[in-house]
FIMARNU-282379 format. One line per 4 residues: number of its first residue (from 1); their letters; for each residue x, y, z of N, C-alpha, C. Coordinates in steps of 0.02 Angstrom, whole numbers, plus 32768, in hexadecimal, padded with zeros to 4 digits. Example, Ala and Ser with C-alpha at 12.3 -4.5 7.8 and 13.67 -1.06 7.14 Angstrom:
<sites>
1	as	8294,7EE4,8186,8267,7F1F,8186,8294,7F5B,8186 ~ 8282,7F90,8162,82AC,7FCB,8165,8285,8002,818A $
</sites>
This chain:
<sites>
1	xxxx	64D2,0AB2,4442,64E4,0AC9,4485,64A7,0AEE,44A1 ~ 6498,0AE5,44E2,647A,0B0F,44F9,6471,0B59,4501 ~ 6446,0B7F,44F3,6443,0BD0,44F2,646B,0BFC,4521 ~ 6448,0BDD,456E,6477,0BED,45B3,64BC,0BE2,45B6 $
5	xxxx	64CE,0B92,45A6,651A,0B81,4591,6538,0BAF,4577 ~ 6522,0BB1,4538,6553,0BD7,4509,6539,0C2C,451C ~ 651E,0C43,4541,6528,0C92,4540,655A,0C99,4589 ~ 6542,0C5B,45B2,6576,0C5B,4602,65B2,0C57,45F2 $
9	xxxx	65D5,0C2C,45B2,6613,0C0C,45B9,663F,0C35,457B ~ 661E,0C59,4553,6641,0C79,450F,665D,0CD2,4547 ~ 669F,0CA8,4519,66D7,0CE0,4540,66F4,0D05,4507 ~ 670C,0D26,4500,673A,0D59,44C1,676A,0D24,44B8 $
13	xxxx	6773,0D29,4470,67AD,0D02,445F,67E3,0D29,4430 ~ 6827,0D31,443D,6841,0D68,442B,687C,0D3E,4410 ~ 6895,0CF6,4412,68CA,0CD9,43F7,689B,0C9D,43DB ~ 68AF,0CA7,4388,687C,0C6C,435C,68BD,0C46,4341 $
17	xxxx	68A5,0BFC,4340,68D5,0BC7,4316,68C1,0BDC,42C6 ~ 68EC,0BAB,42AB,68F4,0BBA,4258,68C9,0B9F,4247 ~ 689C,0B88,4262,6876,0B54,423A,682C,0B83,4200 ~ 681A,0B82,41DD,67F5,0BB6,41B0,679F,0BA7,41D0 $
21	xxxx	6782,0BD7,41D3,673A,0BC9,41D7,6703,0BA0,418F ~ 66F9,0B5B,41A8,66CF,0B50,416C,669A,0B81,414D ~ 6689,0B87,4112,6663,0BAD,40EA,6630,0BB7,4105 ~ 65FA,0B69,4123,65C2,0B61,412F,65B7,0B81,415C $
25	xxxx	65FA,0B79,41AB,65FB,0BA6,41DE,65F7,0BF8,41C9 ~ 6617,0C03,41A7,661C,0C5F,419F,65CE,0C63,4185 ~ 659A,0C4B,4156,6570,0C4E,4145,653C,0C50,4180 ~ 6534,0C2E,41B5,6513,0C1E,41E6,6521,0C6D,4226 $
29	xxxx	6568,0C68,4218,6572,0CAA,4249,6551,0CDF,422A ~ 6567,0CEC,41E5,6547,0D36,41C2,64F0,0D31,41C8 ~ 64DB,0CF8,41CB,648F,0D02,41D0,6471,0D0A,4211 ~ 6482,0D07,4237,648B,0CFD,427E,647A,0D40,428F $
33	xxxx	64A8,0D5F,4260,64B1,0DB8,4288,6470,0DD0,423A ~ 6454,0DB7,420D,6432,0DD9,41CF,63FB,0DCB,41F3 ~ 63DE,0D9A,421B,638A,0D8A,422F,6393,0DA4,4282 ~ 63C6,0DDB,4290,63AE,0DEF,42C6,638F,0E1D,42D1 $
37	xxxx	636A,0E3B,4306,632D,0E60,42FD,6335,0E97,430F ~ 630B,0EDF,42F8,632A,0F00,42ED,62F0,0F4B,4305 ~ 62EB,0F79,4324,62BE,0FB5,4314,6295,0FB8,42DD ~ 6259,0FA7,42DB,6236,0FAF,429F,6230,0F93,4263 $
41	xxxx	6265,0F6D,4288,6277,0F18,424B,62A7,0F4F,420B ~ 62D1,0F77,4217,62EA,0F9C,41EF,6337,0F7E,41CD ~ 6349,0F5A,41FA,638E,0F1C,41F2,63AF,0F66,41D4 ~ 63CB,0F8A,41F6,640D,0FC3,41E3,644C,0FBF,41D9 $
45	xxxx	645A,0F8B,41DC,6497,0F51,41D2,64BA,0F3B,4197 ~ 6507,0F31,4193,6518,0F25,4165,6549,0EFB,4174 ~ 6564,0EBD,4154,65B2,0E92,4171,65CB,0E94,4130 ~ 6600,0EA8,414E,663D,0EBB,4123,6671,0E78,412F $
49	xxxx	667F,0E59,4108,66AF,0E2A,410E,66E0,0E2C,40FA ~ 6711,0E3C,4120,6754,0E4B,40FE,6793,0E23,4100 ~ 678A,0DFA,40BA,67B7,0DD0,40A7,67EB,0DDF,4096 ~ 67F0,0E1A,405E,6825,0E3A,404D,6873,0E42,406F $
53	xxxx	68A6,0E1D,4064,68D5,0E19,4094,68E9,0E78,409C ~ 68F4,0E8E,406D,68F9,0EDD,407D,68C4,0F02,40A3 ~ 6891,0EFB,408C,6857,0F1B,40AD,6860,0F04,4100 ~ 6869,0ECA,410A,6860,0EAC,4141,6890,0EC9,4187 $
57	xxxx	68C5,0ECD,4160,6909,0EE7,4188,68F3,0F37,4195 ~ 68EC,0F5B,4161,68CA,0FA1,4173,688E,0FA1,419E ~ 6869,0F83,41A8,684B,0F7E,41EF,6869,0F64,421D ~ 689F,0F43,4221,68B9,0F29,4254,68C8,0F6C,4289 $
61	xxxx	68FF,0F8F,4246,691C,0FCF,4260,68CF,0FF7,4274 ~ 689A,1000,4270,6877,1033,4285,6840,1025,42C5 ~ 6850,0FCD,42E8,682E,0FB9,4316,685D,0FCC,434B ~ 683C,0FB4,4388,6872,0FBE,43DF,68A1,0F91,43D8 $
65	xxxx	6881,0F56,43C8,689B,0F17,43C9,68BC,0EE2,4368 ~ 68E4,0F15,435E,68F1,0EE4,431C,68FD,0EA7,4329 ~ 692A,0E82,4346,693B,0E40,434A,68E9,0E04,4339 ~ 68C0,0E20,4359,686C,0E12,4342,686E,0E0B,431B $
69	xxxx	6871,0E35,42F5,6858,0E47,42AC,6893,0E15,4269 ~ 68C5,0E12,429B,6915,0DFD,4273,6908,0DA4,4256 ~ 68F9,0D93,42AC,68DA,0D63,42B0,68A8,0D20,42A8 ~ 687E,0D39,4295,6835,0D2C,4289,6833,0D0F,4243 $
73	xxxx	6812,0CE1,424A,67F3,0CAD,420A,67BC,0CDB,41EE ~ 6790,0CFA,4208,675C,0D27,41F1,674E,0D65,421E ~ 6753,0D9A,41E2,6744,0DD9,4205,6701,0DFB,41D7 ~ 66E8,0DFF,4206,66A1,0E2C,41F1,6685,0E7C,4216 $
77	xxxx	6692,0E9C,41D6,6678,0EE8,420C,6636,0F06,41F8 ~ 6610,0F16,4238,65D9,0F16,4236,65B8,0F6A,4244 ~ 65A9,0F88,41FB,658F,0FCB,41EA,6559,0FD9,41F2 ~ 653C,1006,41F2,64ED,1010,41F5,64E5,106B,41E1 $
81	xxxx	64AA,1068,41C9,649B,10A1,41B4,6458,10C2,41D7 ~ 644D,10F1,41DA,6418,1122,4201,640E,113A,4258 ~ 63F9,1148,4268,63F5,116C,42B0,63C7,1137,42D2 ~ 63A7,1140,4311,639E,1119,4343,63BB,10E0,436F $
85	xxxx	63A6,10AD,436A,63C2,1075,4396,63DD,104B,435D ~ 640B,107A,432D,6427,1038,4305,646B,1017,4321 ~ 6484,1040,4351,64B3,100B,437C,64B0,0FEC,43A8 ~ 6476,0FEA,43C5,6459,0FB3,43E5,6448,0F80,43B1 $
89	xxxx	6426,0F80,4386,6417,0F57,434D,643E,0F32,433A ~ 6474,0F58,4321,64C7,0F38,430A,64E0,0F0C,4345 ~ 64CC,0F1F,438C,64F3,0EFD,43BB,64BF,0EB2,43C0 ~ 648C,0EC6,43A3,6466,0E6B,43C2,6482,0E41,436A $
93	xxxx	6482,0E72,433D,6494,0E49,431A,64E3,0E22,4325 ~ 650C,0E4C,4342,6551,0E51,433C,6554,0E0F,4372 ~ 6536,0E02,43AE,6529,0DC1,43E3,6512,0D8E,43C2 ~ 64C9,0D9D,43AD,64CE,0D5C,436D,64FA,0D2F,434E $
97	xxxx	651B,0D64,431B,6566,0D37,4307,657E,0D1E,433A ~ 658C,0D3D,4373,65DB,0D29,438F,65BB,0CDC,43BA ~ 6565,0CE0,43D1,6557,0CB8,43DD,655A,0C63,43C3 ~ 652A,0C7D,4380,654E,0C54,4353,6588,0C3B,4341 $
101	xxxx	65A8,0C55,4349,65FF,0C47,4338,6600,0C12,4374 ~ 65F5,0C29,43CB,65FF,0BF6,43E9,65F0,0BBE,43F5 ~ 65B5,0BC0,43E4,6597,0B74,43D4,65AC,0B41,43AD ~ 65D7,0B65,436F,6602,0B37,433F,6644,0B40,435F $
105	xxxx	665D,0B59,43A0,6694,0B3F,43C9,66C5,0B77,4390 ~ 66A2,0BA2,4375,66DB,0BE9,434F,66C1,0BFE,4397 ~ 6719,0C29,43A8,672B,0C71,43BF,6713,0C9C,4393 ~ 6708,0CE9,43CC,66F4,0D2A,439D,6702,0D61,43E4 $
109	xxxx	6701,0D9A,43B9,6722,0DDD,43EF,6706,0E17,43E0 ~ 66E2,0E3A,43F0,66CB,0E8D,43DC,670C,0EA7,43D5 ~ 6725,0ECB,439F,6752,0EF1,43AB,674C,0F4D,438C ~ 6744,0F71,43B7,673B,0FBD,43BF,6777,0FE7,4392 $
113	xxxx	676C,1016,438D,6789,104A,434B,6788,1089,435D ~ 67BB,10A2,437D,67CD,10EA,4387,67BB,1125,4351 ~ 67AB,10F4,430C,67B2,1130,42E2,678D,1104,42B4 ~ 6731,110B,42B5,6717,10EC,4297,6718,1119,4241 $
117	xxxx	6729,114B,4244,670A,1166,41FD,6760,1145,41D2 ~ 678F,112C,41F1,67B5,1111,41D4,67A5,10D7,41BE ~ 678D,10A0,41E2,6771,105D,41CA,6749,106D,419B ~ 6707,10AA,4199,66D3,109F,4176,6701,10B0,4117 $
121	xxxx	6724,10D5,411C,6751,10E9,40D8,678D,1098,40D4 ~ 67A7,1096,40F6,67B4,104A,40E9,6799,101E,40CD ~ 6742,101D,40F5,6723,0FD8,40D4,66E7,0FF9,4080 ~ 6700,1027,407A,66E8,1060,403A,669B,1049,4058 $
125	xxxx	6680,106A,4098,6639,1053,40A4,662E,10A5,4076 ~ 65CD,108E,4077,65BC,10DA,405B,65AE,1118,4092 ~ 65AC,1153,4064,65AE,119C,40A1,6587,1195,40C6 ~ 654F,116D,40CC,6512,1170,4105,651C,112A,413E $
129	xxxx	655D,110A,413C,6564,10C7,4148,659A,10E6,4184 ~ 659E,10BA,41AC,65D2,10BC,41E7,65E9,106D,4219 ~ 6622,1072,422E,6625,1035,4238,661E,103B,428A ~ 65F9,0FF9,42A6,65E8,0FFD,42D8,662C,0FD8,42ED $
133	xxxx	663C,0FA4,4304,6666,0F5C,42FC,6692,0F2E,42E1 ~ 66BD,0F22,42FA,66F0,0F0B,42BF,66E5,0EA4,42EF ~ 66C3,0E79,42D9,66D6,0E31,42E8,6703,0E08,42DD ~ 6728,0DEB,4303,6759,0DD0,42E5,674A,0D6D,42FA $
137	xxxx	6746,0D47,42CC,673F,0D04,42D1,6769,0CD5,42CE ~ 676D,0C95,42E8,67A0,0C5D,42D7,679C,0C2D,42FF ~ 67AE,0BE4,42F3,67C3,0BC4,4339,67CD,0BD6,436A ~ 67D9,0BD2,43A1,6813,0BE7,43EA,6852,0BAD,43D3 $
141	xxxx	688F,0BED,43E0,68D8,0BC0,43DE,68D3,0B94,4419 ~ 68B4,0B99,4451,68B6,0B7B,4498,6861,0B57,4486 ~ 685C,0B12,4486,6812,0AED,447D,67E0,0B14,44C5 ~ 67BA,0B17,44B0,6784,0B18,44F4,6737,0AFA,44E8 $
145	xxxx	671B,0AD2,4522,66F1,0ABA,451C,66B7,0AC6,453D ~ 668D,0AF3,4534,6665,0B06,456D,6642,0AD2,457F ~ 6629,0A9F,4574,6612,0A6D,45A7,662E,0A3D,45C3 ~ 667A,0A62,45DA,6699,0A45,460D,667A,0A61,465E $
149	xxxx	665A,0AA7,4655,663A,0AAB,46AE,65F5,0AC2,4684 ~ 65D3,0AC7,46BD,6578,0AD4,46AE,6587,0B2D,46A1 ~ 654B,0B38,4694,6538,0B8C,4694,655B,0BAF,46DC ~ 6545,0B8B,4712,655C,0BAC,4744,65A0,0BB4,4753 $
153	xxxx	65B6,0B84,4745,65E9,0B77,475B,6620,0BB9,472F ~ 6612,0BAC,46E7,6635,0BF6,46C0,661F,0C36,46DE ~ 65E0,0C38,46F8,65C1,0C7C,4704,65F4,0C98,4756 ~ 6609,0C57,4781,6621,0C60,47B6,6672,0C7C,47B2 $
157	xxxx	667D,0C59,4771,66D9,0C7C,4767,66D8,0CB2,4738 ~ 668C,0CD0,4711,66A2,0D04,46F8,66AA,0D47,4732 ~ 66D8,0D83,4717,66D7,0DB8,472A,6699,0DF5,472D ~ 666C,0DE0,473D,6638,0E0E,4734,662D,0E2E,477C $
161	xxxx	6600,0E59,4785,65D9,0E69,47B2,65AD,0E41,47CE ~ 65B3,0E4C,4808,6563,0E11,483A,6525,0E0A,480B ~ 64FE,0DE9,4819,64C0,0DF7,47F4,64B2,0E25,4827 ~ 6480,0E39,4845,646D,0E56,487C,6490,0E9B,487E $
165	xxxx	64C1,0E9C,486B,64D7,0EE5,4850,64CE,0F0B,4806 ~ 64AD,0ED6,47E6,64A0,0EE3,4799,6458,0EF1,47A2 ~ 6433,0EBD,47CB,63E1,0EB8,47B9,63B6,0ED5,47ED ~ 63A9,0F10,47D4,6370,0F31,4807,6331,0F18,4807 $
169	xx	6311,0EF9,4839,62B5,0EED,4825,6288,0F3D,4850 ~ 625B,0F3F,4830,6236,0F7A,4847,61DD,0F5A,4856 $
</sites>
């Protein structure tokens, strides 16, 4: 798929079919977000994959959105350790995946955590570790095809702001 395509047309996907993510796919997503780049090339990052049907459900309970988390063929939460721009870091890695994911036609969803020092004791990360992100992956229960309209055409029905109200030139 094209780069533009798939960043114009990838929407949150929050209801996943049963169908399981192939291996090769989850492998391709997790690397996706491991070779992304980083402050100082420091990669502060960690994916937590949480298969565990218990583990899994206890994050359910500690995201905004459990049904995500309930849901989802693959959930990956994404930690990082030290000060600066490691959540910016985490966030290009964290697009990566989800990018990836859409290109293989997987759904994926950021899902946020009212009470991250709960997840981080959940996912037994270590004391210097924190969780940025909770991802949640899968099919879409509803098919979608982004090259059913061009770039523009998605960019025209998403909800965003004007450009021209986003982009200052100086």
């Amino acid at each position: 798929m094209d780069a533009f395509l798939a960043v114009a047309s990838k929407r949150e996907v929050r209801g996943y079919s049963d169908r399981p993510v192939p291996d090769a796919a989850v492998r391709r997503i997790l690397e996706a977000g491991r070779i992304a780049g980083s402050s100082r090339n420091r990669q502060p990052w960690r994916f937590v994959v949480v298969g565990d049907s218990g583990v899994r459900e206890r994050v359910a309970e500690a995201v905004f959105a459990p049904g995500n988390v309930r849901g989802a063929a693959l959930v990956v939460a994404v930690a990082v350790r030290g000060g600066g721009p490691v959540a910016f870091d985490a966030g290009r890695a964290a697009q990566n995946m989800m990018l990836v994911a859409w290109n293989e036609r997987i759904g994926s969803c950021p899902n946020g955590m009212p009470d991250p020092d709960r997840v981080a004791r959940v996912l037994g990360l270590e004391e210097d570790e924190r969780p940025v992100i909770v991802l949640t992956f899968g099919y879409p229960a509803r098919a979608r095809d982004p090259q059913r309209r061009s770039p523009e055409e998605w960019i025209a029905g998403a909800d965003r702001r004007p450009f021209e109200e986003v982009v200052r030139r100086l």
